[in-house]
C-alpha positions in Angstrom: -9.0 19.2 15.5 -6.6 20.1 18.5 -9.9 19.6 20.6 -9.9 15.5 19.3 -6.0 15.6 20.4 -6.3 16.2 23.8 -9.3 14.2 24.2 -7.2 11.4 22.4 -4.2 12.2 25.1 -6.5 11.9 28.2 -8.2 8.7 26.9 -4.8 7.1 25.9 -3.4 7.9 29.1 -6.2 6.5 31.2 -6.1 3.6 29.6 -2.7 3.2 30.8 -3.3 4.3 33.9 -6.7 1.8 34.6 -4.5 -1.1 33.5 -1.7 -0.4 35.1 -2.0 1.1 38.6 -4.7 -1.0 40.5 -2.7 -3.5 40.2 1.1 -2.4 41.2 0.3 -3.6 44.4 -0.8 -6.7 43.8 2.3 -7.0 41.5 4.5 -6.5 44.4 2.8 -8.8 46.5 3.3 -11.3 43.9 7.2 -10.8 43.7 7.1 -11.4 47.4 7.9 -9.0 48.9 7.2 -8.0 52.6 4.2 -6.0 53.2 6.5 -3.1 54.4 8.6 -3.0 51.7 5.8 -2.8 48.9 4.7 -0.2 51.2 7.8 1.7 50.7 7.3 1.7 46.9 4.3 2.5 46.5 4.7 5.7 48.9 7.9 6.4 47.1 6.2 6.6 44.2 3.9 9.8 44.6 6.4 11.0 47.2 8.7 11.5 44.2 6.6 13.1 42.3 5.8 15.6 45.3 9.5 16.4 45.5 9.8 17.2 41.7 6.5 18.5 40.5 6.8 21.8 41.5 10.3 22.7 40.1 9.1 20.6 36.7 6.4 23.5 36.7 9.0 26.5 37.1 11.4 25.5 34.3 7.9 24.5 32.0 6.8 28.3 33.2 10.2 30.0 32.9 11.7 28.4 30.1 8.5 27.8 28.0 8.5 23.7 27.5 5.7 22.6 28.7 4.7 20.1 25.2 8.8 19.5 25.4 8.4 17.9 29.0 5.3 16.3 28.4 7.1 14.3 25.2 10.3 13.5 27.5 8.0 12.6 30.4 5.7 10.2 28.0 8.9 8.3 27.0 11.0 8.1 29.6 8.2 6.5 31.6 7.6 4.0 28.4 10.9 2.9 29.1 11.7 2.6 32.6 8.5 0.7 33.5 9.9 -1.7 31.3 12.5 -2.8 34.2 9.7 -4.1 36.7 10.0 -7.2 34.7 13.7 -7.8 34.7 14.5 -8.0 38.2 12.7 -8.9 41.7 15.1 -7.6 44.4 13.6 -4.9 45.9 17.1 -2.4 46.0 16.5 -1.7 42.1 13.1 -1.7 42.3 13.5 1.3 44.4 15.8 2.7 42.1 13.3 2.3 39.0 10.6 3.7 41.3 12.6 6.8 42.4 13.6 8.1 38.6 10.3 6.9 36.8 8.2 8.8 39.4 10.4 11.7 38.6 10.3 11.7 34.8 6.5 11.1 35.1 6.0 13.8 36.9 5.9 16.8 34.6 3.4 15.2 32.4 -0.5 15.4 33.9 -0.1 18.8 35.2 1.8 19.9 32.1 -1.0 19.0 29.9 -3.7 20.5 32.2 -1.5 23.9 31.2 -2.1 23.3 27.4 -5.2 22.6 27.3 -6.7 25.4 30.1 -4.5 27.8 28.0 -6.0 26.5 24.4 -9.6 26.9 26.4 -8.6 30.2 27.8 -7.6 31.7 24.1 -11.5 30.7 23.1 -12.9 32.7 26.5 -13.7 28.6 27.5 -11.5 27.7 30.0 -14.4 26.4 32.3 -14.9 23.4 29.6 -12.0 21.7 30.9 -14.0 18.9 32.0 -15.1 17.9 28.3 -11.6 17.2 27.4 -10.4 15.6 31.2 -13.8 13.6 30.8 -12.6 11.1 28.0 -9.8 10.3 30.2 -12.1 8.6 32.5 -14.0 6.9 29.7 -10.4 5.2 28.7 -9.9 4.5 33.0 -13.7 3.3 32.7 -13.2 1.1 29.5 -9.2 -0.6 30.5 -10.5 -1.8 34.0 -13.5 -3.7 32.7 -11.6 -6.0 30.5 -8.3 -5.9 32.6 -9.7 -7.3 35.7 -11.2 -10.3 34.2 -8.1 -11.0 31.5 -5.1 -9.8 33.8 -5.5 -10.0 37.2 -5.2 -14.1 37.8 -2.4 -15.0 36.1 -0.9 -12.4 34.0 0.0 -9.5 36.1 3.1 -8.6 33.8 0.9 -7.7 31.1 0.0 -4.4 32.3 3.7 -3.3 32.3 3.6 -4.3 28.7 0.5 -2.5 28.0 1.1 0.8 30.1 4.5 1.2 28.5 2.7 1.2 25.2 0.4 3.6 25.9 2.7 6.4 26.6 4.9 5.4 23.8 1.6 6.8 21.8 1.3 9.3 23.9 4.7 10.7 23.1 3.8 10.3 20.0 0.2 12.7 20.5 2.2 15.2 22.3 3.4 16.5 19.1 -0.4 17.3 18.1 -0.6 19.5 20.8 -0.3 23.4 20.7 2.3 24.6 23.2 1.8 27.3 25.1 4.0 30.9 25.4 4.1 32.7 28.6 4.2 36.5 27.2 5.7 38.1 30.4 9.0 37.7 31.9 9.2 35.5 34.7 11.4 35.1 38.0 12.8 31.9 39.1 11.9 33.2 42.7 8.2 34.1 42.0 7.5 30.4 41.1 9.3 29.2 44.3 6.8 31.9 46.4 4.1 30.8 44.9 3.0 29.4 48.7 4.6 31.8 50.7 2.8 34.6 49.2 -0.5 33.0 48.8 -2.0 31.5 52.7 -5.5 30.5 51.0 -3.5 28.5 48.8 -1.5 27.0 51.8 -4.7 26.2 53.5 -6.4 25.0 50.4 -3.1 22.6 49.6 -3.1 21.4 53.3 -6.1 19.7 52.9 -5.6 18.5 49.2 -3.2 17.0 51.2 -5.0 15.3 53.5 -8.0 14.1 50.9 -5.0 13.0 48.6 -3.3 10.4 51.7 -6.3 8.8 51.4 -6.6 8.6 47.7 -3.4 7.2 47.6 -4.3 4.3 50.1 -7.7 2.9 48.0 -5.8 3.5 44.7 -3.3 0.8 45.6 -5.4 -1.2 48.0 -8.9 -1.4 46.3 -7.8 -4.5 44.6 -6.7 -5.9 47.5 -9.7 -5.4 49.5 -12.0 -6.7 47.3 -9.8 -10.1 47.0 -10.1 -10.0 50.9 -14.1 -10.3 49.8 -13.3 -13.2 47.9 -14.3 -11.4 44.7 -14.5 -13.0 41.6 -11.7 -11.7 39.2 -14.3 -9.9 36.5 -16.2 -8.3 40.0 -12.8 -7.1 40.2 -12.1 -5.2 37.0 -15.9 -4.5 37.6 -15.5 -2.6 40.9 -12.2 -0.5 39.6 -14.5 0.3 36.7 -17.4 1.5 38.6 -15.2 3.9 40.8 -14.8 5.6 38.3 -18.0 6.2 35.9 -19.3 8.9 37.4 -17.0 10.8 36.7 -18.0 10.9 33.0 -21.5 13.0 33.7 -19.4 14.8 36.3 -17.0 16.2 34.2 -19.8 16.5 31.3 -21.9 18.8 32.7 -19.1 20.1 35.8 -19.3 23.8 33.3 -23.4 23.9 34.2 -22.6 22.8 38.1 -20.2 25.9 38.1 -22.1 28.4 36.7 -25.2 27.3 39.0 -23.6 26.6 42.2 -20.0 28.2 42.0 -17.1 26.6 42.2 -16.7 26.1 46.2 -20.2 24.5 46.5 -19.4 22.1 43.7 -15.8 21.2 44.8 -17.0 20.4 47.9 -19.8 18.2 48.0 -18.3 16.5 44.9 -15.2 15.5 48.0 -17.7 14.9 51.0 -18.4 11.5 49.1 -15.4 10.3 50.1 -15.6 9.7 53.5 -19.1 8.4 52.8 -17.1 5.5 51.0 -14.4 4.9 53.5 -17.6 4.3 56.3 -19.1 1.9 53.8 -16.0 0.1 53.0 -15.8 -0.3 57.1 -18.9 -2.2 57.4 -19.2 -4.3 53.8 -18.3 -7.5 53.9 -20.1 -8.5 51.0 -18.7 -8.0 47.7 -21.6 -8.1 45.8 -22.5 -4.3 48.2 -19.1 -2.9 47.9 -19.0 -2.7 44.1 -21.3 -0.2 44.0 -20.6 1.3 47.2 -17.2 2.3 44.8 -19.0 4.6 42.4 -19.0 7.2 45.7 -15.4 7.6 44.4 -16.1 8.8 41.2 -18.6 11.4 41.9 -15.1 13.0 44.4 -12.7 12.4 42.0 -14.9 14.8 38.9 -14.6 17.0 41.8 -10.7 16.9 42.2 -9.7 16.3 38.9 -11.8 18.7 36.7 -13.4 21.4 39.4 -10.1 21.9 41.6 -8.3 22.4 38.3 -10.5 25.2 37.1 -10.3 26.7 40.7 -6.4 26.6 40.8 -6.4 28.0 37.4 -8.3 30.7 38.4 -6.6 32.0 42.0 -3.2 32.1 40.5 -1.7 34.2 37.9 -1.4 33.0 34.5 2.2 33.3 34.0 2.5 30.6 36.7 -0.2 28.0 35.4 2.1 25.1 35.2 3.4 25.8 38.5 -0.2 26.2 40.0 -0.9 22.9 38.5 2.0 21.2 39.4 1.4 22.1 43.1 -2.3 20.8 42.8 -1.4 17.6 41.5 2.1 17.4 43.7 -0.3 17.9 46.8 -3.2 15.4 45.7 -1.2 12.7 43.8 2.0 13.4 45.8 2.8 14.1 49.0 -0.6 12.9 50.4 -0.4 9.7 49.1 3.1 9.3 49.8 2.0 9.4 53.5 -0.8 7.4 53.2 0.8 4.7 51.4 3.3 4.6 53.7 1.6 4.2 56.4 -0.9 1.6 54.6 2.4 -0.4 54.6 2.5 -0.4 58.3 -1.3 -1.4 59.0 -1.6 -3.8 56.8 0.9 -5.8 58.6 -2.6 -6.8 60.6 -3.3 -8.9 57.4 -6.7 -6.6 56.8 -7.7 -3.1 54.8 -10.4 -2.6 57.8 -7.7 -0.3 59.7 -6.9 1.7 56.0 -10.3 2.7 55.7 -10.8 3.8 59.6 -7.9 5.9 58.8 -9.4 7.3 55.4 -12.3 8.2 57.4 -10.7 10.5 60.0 -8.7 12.1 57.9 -11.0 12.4 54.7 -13.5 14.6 57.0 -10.9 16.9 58.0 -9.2 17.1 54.7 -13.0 18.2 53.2 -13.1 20.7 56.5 -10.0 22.4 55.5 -10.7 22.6 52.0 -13.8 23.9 52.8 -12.6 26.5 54.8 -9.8 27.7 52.3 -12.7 28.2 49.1 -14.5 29.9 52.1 -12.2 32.5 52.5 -11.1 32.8 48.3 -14.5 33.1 47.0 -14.6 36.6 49.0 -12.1 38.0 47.0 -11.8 36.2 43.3 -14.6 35.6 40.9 -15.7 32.2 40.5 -15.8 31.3 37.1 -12.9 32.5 34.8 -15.1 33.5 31.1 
């Protein structure tokens, strides 16, 4: 049964998540605003999260709340994405950016923690990918039906319908078995995590680099197929198809392991990305760049389920919410913070053809550096944790 709860968590969350954040930018454009300044929030947003993340992980690891933050985080959020719809000046919008981002924070790598240390108690851990799996179902299923009923006129219904969904989710927390951290820990081992660890440093550094440019198509997708004239369902269509793949991916990411390693796997699951960022270069036709998207999917099984297992596994246990939060504070944060920011300043050329030459250069040497990091770990740690 505690297996069907976190399934339920991921899926609910998704669904949150594919109706809500395709389409924050194209909600700030409609509250016209200046292409800078929605470039500002939407960089503020992961940038936030960066900031936070990893002390959210050393009082989950040191004081033993990880469920407890993952309730706060779930509600808190329910309640201050609420304010998007009560004002248009750009001052509070900052604001509500800035303190949702950091009550957000705790809850994705916080729940990678439960359920890797609910696996781990069953000798499973490398299953991770069935449960993180139905989170992409719920992605897959919400941006289907939202591009075609939200996108034209009724953009405000996604802060309705996201708020909901982690209402419930606050409400599934609850199901979830918390974990204990048996061994005494130091405030200062979870802040040396990084200077201690260089292949960790090296890895991060280019989670970094493949995260700036997930931040850019996450927010601009949208907006670059409506450059396509796209109709509103090819919309929701495309946003849906970037992400099916990852449902085999995850699904059978346990056999990929055990044949290939983890390294391999991670890898060539990321070198799709730049593939994409080429293609979206040279497509003008939206009827090609729909499935040109599903590239993204096969990267993001990769990131999401693979480099979770492979953090799990080069850090000590004691620290897992702090290994997690530096994953996702890396890859959801501070890479995207940049890119976003500095999509805000290209697309002042009125055109996503410059985003995309950027995701390209940096995409091939984010997967380079990644590369390069595994490289050097997979001489010394196992590769699969049983």
């Amino acid at each position: 049964m505690i297996r069907f709860w976190f399934k339920l968590f991921y899926a609910v969350e998704f669904v949150g998540v594919g109706v809500f954040m395709p389409y924050i930018a194209m909600y700030f454009i409609r509250k016209d605003l200046t292409s800078s300044e929605v470039g500002y929030l939407l960089a503020l947003t992961p940038f936030a999260g960066f900031v936070v993340q990893p002390v959210w992980g050393v009082i989950s690891d040191k004081l033993n709340v990880t469920r407890l933050l993952v309730t706060i985080g779930c509600w808190a959020t329910s309640v201050l994405v609420l304010a998007f719809t009560v004002t248009d000046r750009f001052e509070y919008l900052v604001l509500v950016v800035v303190l949702m981002s950091i009550l957000r924070a705790p809850i994705h790598p916080n729940v990678a923690a439960l359920a890797l240390a609910h696996l781990e108690e069953r000798g499973k851990q490398d299953e991770y990918g069935k449960f993180r799996l139905w989170g992409s179902i719920g992605f897959v299923v919400a941006t289907i039906f939202a591009g075609g009923l939200l996108f034209e006129d009724n953009l405000t219904l996604t802060i309705y319908i996201y708020a909901g969904t982690m209402l419930i989710l606050g409400a599934i927390s609850f199901k979830l078995p918390d974990r204990h951290v048996s061994t005494e820990v130091q405030w200062r081992d979870g802040l040396r995590l990084l200077v201690d660890h260089r292949e960790l440093r090296l890895f991060l550094l280019g989670i970094i680099c493949v995260g700036l440019t997930l931040g850019i198509t996450n927010q601009y997708l949208v907006v670059y197929m409506n450059e396509l004239d796209a109709s509103a369902w090819m919309i929701g269509a495309t946003v849906a198809v970037s992400a099916l793949p990852e449902i085999p991916i995850m699904s059978y990411a346990e056999t990929f392991i055990r044949k290939w390693g983890l390294r391999l796997t991670y890898v060539i699951g990321i070198i799709a990305l730049p593939i994409r960022w080429l293609c979206n270069m040279l497509v003008t036709d939206p009827n090609i760049a729909l499935p040109v998207q599903a590239l993204h999917g096969i990267a993001i099984g990769s990131l999401l389920c693979v480099g979770v297992i492979y953090i799990d596994n080069i850090l000590p246990k004691t620290w897992r919410a702090s290994g997690q939060a530096l994953y996702v504070s890396s890859l959801h944060g501070l890479g995207p913070s940049i890119g976003l920011f500095l999509a805000g300043l290209l697309m002042s050329s009125g055109s996503t053809r410059s985003l995309w030459t950027l995701c390209l250069g940096v995409g091939i040497i984010g997967c380079y550096i990644v590369n390069s990091a595994m490289r050097v770990d997979s001489e010394s740690i196992p590769e699969v944790v049983n």
